[in-house]
VMD Tcl script that builds the backbone (N, CA, C; Angstrom):
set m [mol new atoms 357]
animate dup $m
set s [atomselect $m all]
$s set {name element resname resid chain x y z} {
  {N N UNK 1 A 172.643 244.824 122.030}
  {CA C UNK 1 A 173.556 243.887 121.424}
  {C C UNK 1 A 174.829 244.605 120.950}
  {N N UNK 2 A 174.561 245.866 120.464}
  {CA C UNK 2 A 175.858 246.344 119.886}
  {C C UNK 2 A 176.907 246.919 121.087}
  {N N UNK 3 A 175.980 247.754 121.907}
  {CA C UNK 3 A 176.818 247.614 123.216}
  {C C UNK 3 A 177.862 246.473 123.437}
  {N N UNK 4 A 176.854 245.154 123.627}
  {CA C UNK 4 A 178.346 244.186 124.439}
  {C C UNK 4 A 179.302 243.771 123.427}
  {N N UNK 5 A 179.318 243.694 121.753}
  {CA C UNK 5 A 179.899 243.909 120.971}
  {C C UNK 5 A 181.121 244.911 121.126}
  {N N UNK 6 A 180.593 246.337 121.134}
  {CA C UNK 6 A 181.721 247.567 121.542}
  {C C UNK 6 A 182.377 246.807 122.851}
  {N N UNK 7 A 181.684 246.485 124.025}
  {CA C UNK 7 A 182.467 245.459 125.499}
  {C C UNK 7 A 183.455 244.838 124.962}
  {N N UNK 8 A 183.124 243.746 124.072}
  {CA C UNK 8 A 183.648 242.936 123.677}
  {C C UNK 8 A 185.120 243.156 123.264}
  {N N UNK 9 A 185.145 244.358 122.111}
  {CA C UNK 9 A 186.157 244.852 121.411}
  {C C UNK 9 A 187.229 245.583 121.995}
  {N N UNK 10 A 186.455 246.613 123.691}
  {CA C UNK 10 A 187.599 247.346 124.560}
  {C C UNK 10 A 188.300 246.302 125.921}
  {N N UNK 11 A 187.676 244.988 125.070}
  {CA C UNK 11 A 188.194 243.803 126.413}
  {C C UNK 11 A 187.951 243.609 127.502}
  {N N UNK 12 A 186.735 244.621 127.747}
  {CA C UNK 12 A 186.048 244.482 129.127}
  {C C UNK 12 A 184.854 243.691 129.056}
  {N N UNK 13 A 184.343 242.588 128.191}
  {CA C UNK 13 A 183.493 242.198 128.290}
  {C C UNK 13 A 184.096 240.393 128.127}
  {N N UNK 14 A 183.858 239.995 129.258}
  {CA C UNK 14 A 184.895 238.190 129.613}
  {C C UNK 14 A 183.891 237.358 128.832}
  {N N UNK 15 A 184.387 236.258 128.663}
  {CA C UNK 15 A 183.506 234.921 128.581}
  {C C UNK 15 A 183.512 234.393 129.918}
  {N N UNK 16 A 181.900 234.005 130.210}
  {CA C UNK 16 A 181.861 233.579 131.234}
  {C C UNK 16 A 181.905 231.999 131.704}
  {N N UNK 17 A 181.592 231.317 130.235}
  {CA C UNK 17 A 182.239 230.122 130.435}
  {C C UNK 17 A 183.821 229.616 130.937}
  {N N UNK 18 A 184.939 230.660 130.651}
  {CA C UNK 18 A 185.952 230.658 130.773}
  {C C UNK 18 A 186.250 230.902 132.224}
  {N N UNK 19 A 185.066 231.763 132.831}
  {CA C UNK 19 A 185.765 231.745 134.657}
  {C C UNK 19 A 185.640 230.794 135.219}
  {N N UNK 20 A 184.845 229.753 134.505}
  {CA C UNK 20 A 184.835 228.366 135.414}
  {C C UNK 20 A 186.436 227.654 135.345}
  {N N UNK 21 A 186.772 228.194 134.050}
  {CA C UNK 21 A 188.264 227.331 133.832}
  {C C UNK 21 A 189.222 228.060 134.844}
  {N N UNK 22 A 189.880 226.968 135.514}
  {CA C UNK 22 A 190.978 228.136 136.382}
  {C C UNK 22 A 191.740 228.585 135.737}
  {N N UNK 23 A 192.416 227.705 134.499}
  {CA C UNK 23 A 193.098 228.364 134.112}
  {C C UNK 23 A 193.285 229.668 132.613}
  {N N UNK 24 A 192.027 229.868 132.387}
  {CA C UNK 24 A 190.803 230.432 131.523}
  {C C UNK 24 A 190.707 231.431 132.040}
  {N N UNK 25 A 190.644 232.010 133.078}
  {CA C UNK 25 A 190.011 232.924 133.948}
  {C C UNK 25 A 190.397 234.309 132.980}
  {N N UNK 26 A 191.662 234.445 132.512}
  {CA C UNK 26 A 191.935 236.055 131.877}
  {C C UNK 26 A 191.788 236.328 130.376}
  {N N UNK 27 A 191.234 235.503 129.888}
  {CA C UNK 27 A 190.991 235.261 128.498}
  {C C UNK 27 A 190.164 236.127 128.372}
  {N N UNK 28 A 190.183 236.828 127.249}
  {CA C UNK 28 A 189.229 237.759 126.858}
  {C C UNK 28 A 189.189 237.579 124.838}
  {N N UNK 29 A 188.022 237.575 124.495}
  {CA C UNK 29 A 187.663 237.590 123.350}
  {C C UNK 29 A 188.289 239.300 122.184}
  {N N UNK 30 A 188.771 238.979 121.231}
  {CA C UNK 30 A 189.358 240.625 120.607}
  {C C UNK 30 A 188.445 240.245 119.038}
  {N N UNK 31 A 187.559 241.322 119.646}
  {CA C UNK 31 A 186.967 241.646 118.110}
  {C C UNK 31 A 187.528 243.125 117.198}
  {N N UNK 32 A 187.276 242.475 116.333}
  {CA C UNK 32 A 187.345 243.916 115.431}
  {C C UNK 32 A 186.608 244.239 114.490}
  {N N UNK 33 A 186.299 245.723 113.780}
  {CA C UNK 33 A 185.666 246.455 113.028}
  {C C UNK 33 A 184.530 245.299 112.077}
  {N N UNK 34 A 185.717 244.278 111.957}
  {CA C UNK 34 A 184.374 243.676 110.445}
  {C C UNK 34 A 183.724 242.381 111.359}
  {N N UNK 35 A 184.146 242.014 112.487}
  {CA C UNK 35 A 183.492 241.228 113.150}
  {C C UNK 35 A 182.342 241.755 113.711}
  {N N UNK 36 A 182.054 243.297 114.206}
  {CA C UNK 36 A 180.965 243.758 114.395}
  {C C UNK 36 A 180.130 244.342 113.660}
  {N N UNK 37 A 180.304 244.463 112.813}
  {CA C UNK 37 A 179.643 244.083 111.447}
  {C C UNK 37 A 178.965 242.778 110.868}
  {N N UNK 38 A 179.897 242.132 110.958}
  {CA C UNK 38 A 178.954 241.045 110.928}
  {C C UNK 38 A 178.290 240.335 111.637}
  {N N UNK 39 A 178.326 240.582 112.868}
  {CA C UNK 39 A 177.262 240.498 113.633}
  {C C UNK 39 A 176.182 241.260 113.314}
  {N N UNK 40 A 176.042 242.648 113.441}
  {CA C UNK 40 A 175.357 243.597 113.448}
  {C C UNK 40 A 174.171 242.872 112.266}
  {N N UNK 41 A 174.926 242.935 111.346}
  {CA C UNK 41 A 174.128 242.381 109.608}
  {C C UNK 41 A 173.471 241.083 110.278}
  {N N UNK 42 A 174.084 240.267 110.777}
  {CA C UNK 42 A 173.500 238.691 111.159}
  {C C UNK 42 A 171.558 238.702 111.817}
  {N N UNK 43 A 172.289 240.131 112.786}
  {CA C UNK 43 A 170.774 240.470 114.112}
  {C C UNK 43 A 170.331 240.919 112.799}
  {N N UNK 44 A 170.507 241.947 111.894}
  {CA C UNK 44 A 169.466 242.688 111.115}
  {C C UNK 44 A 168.642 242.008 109.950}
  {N N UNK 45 A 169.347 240.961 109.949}
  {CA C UNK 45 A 168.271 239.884 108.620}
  {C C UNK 45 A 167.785 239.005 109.608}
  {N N UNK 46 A 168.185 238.696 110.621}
  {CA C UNK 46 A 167.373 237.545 111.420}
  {C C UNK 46 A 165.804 238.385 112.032}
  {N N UNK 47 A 165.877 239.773 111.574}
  {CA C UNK 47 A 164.705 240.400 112.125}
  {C C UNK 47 A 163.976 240.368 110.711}
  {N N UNK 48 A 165.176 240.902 109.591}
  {CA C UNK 48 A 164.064 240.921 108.787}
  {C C UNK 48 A 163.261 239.838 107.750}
  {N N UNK 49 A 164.272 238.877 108.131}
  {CA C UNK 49 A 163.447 237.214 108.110}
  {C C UNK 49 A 162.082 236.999 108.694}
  {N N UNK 50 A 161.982 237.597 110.544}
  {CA C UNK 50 A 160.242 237.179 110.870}
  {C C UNK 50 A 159.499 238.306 110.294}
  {N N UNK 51 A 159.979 238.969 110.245}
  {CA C UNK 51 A 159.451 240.668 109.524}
  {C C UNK 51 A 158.844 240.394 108.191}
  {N N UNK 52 A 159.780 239.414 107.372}
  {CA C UNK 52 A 159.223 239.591 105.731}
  {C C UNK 52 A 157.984 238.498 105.684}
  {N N UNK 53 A 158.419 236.979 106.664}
  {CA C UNK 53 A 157.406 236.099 106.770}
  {C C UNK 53 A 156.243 236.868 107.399}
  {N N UNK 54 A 156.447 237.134 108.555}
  {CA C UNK 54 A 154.973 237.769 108.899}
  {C C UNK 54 A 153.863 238.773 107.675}
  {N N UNK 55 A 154.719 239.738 106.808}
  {CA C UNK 55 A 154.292 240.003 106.096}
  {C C UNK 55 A 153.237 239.236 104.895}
  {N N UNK 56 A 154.776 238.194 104.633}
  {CA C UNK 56 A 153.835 237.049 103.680}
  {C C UNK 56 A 152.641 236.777 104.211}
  {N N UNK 57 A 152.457 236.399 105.541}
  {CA C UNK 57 A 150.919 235.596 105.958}
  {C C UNK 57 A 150.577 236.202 106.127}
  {N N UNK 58 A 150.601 237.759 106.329}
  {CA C UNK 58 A 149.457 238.598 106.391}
  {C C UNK 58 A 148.497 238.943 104.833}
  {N N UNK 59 A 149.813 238.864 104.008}
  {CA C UNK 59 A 148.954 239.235 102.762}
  {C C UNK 59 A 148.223 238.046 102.343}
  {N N UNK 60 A 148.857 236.839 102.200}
  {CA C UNK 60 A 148.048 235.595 102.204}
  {C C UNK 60 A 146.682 235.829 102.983}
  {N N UNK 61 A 146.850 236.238 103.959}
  {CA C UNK 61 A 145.093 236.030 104.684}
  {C C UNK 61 A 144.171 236.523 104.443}
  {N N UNK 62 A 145.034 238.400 103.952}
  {CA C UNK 62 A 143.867 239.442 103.443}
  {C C UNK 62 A 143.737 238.922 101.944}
  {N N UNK 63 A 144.074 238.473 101.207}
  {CA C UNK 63 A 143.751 237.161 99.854}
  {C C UNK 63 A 142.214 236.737 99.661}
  {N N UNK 64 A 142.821 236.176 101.068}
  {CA C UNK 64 A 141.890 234.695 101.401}
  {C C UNK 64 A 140.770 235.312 101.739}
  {N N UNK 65 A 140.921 236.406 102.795}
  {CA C UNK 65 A 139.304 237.248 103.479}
  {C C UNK 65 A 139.200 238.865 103.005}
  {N N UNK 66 A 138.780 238.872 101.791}
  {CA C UNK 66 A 138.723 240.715 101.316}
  {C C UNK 66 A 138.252 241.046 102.366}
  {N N UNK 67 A 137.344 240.597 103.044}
  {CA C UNK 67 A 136.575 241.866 103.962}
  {C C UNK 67 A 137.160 242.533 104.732}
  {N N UNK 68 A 138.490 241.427 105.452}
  {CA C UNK 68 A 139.805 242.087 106.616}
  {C C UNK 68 A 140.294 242.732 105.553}
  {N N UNK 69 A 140.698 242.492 104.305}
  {CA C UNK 69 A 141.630 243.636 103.747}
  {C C UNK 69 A 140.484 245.007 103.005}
  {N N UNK 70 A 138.995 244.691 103.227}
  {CA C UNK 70 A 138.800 246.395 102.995}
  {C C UNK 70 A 138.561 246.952 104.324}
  {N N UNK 71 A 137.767 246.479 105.381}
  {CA C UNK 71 A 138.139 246.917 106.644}
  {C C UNK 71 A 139.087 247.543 107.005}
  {N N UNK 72 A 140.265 247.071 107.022}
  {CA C UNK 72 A 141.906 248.052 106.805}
  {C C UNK 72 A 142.240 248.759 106.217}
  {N N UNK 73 A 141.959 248.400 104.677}
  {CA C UNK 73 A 141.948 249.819 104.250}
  {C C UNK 73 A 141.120 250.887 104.389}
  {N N UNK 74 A 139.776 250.848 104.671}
  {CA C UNK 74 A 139.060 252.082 105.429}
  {C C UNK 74 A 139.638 252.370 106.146}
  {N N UNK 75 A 139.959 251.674 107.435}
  {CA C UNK 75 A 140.591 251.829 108.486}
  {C C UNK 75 A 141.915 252.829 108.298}
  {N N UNK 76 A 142.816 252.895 107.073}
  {CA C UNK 76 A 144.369 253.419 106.874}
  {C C UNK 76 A 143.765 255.002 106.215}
  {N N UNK 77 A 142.879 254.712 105.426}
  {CA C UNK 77 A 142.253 255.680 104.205}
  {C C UNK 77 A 141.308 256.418 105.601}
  {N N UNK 78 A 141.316 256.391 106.521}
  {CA C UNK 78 A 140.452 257.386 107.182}
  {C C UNK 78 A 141.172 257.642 108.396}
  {N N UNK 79 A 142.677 257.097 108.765}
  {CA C UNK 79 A 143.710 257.604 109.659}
  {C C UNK 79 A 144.282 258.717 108.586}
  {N N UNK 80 A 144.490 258.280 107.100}
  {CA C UNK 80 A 145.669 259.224 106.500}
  {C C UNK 80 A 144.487 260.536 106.395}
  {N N UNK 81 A 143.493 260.468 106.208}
  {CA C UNK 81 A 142.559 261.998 106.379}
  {C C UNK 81 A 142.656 262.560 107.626}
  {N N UNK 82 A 142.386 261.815 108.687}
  {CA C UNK 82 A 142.492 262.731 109.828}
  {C C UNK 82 A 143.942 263.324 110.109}
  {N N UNK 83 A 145.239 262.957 109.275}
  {CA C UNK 83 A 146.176 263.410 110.065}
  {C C UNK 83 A 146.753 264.033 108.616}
  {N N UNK 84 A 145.609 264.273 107.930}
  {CA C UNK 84 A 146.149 265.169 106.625}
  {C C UNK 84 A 147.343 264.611 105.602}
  {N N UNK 85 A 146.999 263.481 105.579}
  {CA C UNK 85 A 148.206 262.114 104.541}
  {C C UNK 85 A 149.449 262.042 104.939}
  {N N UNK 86 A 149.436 262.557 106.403}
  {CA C UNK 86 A 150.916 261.952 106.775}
  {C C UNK 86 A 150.735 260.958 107.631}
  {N N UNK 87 A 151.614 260.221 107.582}
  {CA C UNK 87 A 151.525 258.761 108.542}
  {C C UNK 87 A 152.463 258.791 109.581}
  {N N UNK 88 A 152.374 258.856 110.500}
  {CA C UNK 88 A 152.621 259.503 111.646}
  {C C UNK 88 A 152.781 258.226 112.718}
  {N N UNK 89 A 153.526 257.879 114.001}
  {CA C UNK 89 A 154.033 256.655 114.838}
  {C C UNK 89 A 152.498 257.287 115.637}
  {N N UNK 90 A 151.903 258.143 116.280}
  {CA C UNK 90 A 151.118 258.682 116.155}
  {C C UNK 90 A 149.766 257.853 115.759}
  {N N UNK 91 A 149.477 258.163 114.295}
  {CA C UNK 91 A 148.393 257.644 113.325}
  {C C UNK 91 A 148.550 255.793 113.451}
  {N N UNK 92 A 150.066 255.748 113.321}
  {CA C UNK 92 A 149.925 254.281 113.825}
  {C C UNK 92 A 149.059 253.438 115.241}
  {N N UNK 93 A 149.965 254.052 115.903}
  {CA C UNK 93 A 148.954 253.691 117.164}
  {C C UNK 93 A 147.879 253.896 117.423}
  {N N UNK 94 A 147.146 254.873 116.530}
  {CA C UNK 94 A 145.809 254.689 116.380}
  {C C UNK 94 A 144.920 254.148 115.887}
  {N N UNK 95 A 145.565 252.715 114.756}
  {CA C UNK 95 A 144.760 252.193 114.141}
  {C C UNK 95 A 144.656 250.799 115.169}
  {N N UNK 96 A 143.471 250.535 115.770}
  {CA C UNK 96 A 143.475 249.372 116.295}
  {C C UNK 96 A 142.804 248.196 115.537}
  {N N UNK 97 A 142.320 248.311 114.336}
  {CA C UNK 97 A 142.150 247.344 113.325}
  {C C UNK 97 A 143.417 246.545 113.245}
  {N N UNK 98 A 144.394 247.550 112.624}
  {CA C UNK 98 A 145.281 247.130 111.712}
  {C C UNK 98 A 146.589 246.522 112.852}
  {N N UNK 99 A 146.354 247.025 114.518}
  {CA C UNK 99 A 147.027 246.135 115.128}
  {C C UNK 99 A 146.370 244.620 115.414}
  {N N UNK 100 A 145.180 244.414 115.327}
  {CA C UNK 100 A 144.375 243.581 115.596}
  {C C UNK 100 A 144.866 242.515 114.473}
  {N N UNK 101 A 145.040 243.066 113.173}
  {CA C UNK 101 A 145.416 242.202 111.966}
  {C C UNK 101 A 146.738 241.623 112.414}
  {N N UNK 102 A 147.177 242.511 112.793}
  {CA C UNK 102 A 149.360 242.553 112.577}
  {C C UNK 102 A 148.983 241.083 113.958}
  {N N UNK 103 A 148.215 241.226 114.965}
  {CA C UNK 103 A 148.490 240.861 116.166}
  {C C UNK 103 A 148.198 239.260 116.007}
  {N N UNK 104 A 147.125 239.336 115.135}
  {CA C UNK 104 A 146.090 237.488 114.954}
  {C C UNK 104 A 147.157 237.020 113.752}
  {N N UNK 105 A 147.996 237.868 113.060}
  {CA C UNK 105 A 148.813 237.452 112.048}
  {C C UNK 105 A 150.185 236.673 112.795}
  {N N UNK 106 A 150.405 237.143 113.988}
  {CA C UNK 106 A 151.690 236.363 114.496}
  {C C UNK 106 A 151.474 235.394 115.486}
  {N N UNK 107 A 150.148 235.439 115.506}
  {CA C UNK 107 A 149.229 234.180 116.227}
  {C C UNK 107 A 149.668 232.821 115.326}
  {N N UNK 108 A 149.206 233.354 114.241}
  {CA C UNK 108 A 148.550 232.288 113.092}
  {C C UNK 108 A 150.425 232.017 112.642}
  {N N UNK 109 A 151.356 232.713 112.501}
  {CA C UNK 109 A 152.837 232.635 111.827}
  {C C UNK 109 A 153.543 231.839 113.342}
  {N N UNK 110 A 152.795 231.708 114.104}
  {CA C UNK 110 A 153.543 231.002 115.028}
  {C C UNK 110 A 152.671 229.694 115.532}
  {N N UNK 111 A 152.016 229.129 114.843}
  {CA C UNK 111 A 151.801 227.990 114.976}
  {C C UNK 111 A 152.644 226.992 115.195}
  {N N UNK 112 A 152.183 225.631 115.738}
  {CA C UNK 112 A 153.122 224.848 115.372}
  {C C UNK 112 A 152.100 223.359 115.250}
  {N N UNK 113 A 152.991 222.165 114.605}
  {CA C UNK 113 A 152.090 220.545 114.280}
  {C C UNK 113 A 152.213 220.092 115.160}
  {N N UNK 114 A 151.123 219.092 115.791}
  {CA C UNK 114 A 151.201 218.700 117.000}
  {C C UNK 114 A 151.245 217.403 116.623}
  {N N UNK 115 A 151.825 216.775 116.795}
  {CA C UNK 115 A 151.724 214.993 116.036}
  {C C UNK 115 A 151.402 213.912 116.770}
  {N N UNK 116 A 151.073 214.299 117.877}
  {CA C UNK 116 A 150.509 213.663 118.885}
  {C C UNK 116 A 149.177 213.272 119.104}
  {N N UNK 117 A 148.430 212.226 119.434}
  {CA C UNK 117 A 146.939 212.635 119.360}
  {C C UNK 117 A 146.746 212.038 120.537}
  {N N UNK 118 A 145.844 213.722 121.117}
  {CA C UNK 118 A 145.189 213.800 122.425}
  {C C UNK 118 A 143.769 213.500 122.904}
  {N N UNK 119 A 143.678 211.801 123.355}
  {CA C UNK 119 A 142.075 212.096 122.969}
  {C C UNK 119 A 141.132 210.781 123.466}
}
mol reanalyze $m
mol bondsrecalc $m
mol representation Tube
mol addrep $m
């Protein structure tokens, strides 16, 4: 994204709605410094919007079911021993509990109401 942003700004990057216009065709969009910025900021909370919700329903669930949340924590408390208390991208990928949690958690955060009845 920040790439076609920088495009954007050295004028080599067109709107492509505009080549349909004939007379549109050389138009080019001019951004500058605080416009890519605010983009930039826009992508980085729109991530950390599903980022913080997903969080929420995860802790909500381990709430609701201690057993998934001591399971995991054995599970974290016996990755941080084997790799001597550092947490490591590593140690991550080795916990397949705790992807199993993260994974049924964006199952469940992406639901949707069906208002229809099938039947």
């Amino acid at each position: 994204m920040i790439q076609l942003l920088m495009q954007a700004k050295k004028g080599v990057l067109k709107d492509e709605a505009s080549s349909e216009n004939s007379k549109d065709t050389d138009r080019a969009y001019e951004l500058d410094n605080d416009d890519i910025a605010a983009q930039a900021l826009l992508f980085f909370l729109s991530g950390f919007d599903t980022t913080s919700t997903l969080l929420c329903f995860a802790s909500h669930q381990m709430a609701v079911h201690p057993e998934i949340q001591t399971k995991l924590q054995e599970e974290i408390d016996e990755t941080l021993h084997e790799h001597g208390g550092k947490l490591t991208y590593e140690a991550l990928q080795g916990m397949k509990y705790l992807d199993m949690v993260v994974s049924g958690e964006k199952n469940i955060a992406g639901l949707f109401v069906c208002i229809r009845h099938y039947g």
